[in-house]
TORGU-557530 format. One line per field, with one value per residue (C-alpha): z, x, y; residue number from 0; residue in three letters. Coordinates in steps of 0.2 Angstrom, whole numbers, plus 5000, padded with zeros to 4 digits. Each point is the difference from the previous one (the first is absolute). Last residue first. Layout:
BEGIN
up: Z,...;
east: X,...;
north: Y,...;
num: NUM,...;
residuo: Ala,...;
This chain:
BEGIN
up: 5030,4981,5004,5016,4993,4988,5013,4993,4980,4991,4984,4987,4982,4990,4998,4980,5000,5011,5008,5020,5016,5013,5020,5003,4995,4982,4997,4989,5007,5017,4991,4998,5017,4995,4985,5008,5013,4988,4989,5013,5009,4983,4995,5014,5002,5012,5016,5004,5018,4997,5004,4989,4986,4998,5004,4985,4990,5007,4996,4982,4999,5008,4990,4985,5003,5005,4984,4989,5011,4998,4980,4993,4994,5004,5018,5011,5011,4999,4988,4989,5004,4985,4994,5015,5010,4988,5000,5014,5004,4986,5010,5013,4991,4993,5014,5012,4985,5000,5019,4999,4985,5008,5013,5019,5001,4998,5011,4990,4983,4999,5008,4988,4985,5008,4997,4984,4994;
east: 4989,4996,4987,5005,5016,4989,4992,4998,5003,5014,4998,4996,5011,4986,5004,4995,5019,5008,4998,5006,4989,5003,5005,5013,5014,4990,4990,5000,5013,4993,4984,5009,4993,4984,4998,5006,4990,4983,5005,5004,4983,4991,5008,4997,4981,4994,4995,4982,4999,4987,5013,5012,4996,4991,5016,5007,4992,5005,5018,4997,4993,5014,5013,4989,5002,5017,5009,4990,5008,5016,4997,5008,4985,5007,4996,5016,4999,5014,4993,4994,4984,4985,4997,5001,4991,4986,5000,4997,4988,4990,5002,4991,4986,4997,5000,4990,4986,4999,4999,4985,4990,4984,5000,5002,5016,4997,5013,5014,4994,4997,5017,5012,4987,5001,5019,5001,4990;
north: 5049,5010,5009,5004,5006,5011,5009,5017,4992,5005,5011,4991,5003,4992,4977,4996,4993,5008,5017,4998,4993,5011,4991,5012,4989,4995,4988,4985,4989,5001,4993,4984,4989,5007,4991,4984,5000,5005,4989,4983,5007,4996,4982,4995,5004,5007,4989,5006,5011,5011,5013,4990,4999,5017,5008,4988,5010,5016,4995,4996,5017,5008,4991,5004,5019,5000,4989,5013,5016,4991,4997,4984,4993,4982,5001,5000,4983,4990,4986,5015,5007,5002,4981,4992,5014,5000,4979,4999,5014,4989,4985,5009,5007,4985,4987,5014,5001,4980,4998,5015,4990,4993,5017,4996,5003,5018,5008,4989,4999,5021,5004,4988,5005,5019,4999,4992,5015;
num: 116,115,114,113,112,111,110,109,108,107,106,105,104,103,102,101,100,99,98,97,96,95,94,93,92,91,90,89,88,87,86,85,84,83,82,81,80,79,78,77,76,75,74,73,72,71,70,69,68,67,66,65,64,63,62,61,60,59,58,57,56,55,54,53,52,51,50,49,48,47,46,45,44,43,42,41,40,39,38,37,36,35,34,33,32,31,30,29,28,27,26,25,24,23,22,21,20,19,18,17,16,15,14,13,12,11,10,9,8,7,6,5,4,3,2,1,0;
residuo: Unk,Unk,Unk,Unk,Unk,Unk,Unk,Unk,Unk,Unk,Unk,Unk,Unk,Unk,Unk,Unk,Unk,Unk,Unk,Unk,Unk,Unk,Unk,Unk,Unk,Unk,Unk,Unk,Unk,Unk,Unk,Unk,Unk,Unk,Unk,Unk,Unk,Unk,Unk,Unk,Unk,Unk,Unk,Unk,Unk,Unk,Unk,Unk,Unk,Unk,Unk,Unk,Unk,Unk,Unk,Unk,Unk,Unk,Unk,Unk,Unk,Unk,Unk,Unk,Unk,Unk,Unk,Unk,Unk,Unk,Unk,Unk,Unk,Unk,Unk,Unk,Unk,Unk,Unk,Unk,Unk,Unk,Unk,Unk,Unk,Unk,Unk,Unk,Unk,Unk,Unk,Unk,Unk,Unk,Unk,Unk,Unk,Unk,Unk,Unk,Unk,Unk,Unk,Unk,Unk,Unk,Unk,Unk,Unk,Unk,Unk,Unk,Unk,Unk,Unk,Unk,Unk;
């Protein structure tokens, strides 16, 4: 939802309240990352697949940043840089992501190291 604020307010400019939808949305991402990654970037629910899904999210979020070539916000490309400079730490040799916390025994993903990279 905080996304399509960001998304919304940016290619609708136009609209009386697109700056304020933008403001909110992005201070909301804010506060999600700050409240839901530790400072070295593993996401508090302590689930490898869960730290996987948000990082991808996150990371398509910033996407739209920057192919419409808006500065993201700091706080949001610091996350997503920390969260995936830890994911090594979640994964298994081959590239599997193993059974903890609500994570299922995954097997690997075909192109898991692209994934990753």
């Amino acid at each position: 939802m905080d996304a399509s604020l960001v998304v919304l307010g940016h290619m609708f400019p136009e609209l009386d309240d697109s700056a304020h939808w933008v403001r909110t949305g992005e201070n909301r991402m804010s506060e999600y990352v700050a409240r839901n990654f530790s400072p070295i970037g593993f996401h508090l629910e302590q689930s490898p697949a869960y730290h996987s899904f948000v990082m991808i999210r996150l990371a398509s979020i910033l996407r739209f940043y920057v192919t419409n070539e808006i500065p993201p916000p700091e706080s949001l490309s610091a996350a997503i840089d920390r969260a995936a400079s830890v994911w090594h730490h979640l994964i298994r040799e081959d590239g599997s992501i193993p059974p903890i916390g609500d994570s299922p025994e995954f097997p690997k993903p075909r192109q898991w190291r692209r994934r990753f990279e």
